[in-house]
N, C-alpha and C positions, 0 to 999 in steps of 0.2 A: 478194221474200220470200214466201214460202206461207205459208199461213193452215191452222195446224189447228187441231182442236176436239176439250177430254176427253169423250168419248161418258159418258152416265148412266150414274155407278156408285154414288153414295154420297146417304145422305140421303134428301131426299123422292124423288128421283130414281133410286133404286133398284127398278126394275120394268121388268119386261119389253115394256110400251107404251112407255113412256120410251127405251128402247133403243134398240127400233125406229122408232118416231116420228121420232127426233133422228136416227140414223142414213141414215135415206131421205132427210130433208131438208137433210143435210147433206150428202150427195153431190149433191142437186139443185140446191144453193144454189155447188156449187165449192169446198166444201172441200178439203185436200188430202187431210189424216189426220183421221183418230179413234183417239185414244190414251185406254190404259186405266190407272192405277197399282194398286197394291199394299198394303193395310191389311190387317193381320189383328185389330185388337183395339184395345179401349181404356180401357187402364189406369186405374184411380182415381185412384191415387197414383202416377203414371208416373216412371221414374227418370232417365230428361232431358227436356229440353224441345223441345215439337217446335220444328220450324226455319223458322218463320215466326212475323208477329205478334207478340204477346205472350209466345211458347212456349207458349201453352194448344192442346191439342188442340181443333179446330173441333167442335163439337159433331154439326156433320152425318157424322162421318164413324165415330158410334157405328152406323152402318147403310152395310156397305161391300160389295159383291159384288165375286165373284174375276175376275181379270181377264181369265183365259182363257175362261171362260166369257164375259164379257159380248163379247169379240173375237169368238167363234164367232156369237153372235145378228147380233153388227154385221157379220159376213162372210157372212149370209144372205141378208143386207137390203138388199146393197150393191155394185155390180158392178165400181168403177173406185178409190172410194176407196182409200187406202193405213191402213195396223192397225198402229198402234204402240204399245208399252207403255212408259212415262214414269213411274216406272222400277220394274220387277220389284226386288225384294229377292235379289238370285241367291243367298246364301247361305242361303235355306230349301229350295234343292229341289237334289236327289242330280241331276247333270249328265244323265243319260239321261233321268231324267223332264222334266227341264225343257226338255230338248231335243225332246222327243216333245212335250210341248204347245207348244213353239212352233211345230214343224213342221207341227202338224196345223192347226192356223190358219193358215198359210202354204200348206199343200195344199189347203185347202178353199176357201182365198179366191182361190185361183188367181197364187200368189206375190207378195201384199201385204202383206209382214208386216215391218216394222219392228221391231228387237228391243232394247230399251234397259233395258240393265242398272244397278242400283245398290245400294250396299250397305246402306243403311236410314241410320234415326237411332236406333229404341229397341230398349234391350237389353233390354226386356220381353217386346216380341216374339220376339226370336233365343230367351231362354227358355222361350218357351209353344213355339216350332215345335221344341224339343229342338237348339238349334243352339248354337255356346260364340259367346260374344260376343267374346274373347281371340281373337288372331290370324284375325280375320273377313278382312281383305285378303290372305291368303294362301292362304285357302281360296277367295277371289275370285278370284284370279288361279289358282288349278289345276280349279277352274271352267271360266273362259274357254278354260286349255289344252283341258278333255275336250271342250268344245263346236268346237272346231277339229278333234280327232278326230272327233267323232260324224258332222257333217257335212262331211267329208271323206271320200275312199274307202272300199269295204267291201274288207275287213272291217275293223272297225275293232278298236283295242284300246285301254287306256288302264290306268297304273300307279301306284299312288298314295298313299300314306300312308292315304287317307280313302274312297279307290276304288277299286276294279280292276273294269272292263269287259274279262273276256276276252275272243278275236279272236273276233267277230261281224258277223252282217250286222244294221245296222240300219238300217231304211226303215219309212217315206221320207224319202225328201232333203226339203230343201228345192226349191223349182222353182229358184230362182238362190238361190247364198248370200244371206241378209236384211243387209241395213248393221245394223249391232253400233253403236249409241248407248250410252253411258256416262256415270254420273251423277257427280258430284262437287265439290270446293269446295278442297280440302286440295293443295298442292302434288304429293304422290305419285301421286292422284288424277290430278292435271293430266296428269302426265307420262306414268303408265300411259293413257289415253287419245291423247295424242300417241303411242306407241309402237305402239297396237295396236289400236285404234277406228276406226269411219269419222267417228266423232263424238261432239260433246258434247253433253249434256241439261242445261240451267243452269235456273237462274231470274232474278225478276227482282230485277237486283241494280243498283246505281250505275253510270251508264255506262264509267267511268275504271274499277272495279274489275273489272267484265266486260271489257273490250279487256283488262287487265291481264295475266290469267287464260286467254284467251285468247293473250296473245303465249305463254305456257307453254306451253300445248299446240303450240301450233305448233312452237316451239323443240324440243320433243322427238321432233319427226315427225321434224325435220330431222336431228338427231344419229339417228333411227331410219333414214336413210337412206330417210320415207317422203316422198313429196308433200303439204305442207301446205293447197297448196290443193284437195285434194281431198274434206277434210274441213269435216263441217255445224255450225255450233251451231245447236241449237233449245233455243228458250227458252217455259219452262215461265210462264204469266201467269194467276195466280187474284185477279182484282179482281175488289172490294167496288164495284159501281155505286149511286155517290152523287152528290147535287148537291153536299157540300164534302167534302174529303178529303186525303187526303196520294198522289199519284202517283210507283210504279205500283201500289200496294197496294190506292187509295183514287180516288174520283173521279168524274167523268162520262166518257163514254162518249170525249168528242172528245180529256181529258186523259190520260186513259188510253193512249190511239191514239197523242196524240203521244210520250209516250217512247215505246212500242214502234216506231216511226217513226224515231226517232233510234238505238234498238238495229238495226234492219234498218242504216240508214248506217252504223254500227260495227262490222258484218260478220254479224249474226243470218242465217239462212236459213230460218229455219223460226218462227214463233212456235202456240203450242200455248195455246188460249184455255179455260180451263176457268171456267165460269159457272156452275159447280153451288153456288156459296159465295151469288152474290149474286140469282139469277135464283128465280122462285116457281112457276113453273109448265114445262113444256114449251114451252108456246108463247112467253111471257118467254123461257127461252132461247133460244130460235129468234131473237129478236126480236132480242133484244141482239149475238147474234151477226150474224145481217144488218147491226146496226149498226156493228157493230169492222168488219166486212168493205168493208163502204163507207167506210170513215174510212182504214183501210190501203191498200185498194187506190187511194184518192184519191191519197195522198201519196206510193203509189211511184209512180204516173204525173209527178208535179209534178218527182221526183226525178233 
């Protein structure tokens, strides 16, 4: 299983030292990735609840920076690590733009760009960015169509209720197509990932319900006529590092490790550590990461 790490975006940890800091020493420490996610705001009175915890919005994340930006700093910083985003909200940005900032993160890092899409949870957000919160998976899926155009041959064109890209050249490419991650929970979800993903971006959830969710996806490569096993799950892990807890929300550092240990043996490939919830400083981070990293890397050897 690889070991990645959410690069500083949110909270105290929004600053350009922190960026770079965390990013140099996570490439020197053997991380795989640095993944960046997606906030634009946060509601008073929000009209769902977010999708952890208690449903209250963490209070770190009234202080969030964009992710393409902080991926360009951590693509400065950083010469081998891989840049992934876990998970962009793809229904706020018109398919050329979103294609152009992910390319240019891709071109600049010298083709390390991970690109993991997801549809959000609040419709407060979709309203502030002017976007209809009503039929948001269909605007996701002709999304995904323009980004198959855009990054496919020139010229490119694209037809669309909500878009039209006439025949143009648009560059640059990507160096190699980025594997396309996608986020989700909801059976439709599942399947449109099986169909047309190189993978999944989960969290962490009960081991029986994650294998579950996963045989979905699989099951739809297969009627898609694609290879099941050539797709990733990476699973998305924000603990609370505590001496007592509830795991894997909650816990010490070894409890923690061991589910994510047991989601590697259920098929995980990837786990994506974000410490900005519980960690206090830069170096805390640093710390606790070295820590998960010796505790995982322990137990897939034992494995």
């Amino acid at each position: 299983m690889d070991i990645g790490l959410a690069v500083p975006q949110f909270g105290r940890f929004a600053a350009l030292s922190s960026v770079l800091d965390v990013a140099r020493a996570a490439e020197e420490m053997g991380f795989a990735g640095l993944w960046a996610g997606d906030r634009l705001m946060t509601p008073l009175r929000p009209k769902d609840r977010y999708p952890g915890g208690d449903g209250s919005i963490p209070e770190a994340h009234r202080v969030f920076l964009d992710p393409f930006a902080v991926l360009s700093v951590a693509a400065s910083a950083t010469s081998v690590v891989r840049l992934g985003t876990s998970a962009l909200n793809a229904c706020w940005y018109p398919p050329p733009i979103l294609a152009r900032s992910l390319t240019t993160i891709d071109h600049l890092s010298g083709g390390r760009l991970a690109a993991g899409l997801g549809l959000g949870w609040s419709s407060d957000e979709y309203a502030a960015a002017g976007v209809p919160w009503k039929d948001r998976a269909k605007r996701y899926e002709a999304i995904l169509d323009a980004l198959d155009a855009i990054w496919g041959t020139d010229p490119v064109s694209y037809e669309h209720e909500l878009w039209t890209i006439a025949p143009s050249h648009i560059e640059p490419k990507p160096a190699r197509r980025p594997p396309l991650y996608l986020a989700g929970f909801a059976e439709p979800a599942l399947r449109r990932i099986g169909r047309r993903a190189d993978g999944w971006l989960t969290a962490t959830l009960p081991i029986a319900v994650l294998t579950s969710m996963w045989r979905t996806v699989c099951r739809s490569a297969e009627q898609a006529g694609r290879d099941p096993g050539a797709l990733r799950m990476i699973l998305r892990s924000n603990p609370v590092v505590t001496g007592q807890g509830t795991p894997p929300r909650s816990g010490t550092v070894a409890q923690i490790s061991a589910y994510l240990a047991t989601a590697a043996e259920a098929g995980v490939h990837e786990v994506i550590l974000d410490l900005q919830h519980t960690a206090t400083s830069d170096q805390h981070l640093l710390e606790l990461a070295g820590e998960f990293k010796a505790h995982l890397s322990a137990a897939s050897a034992l494995s």
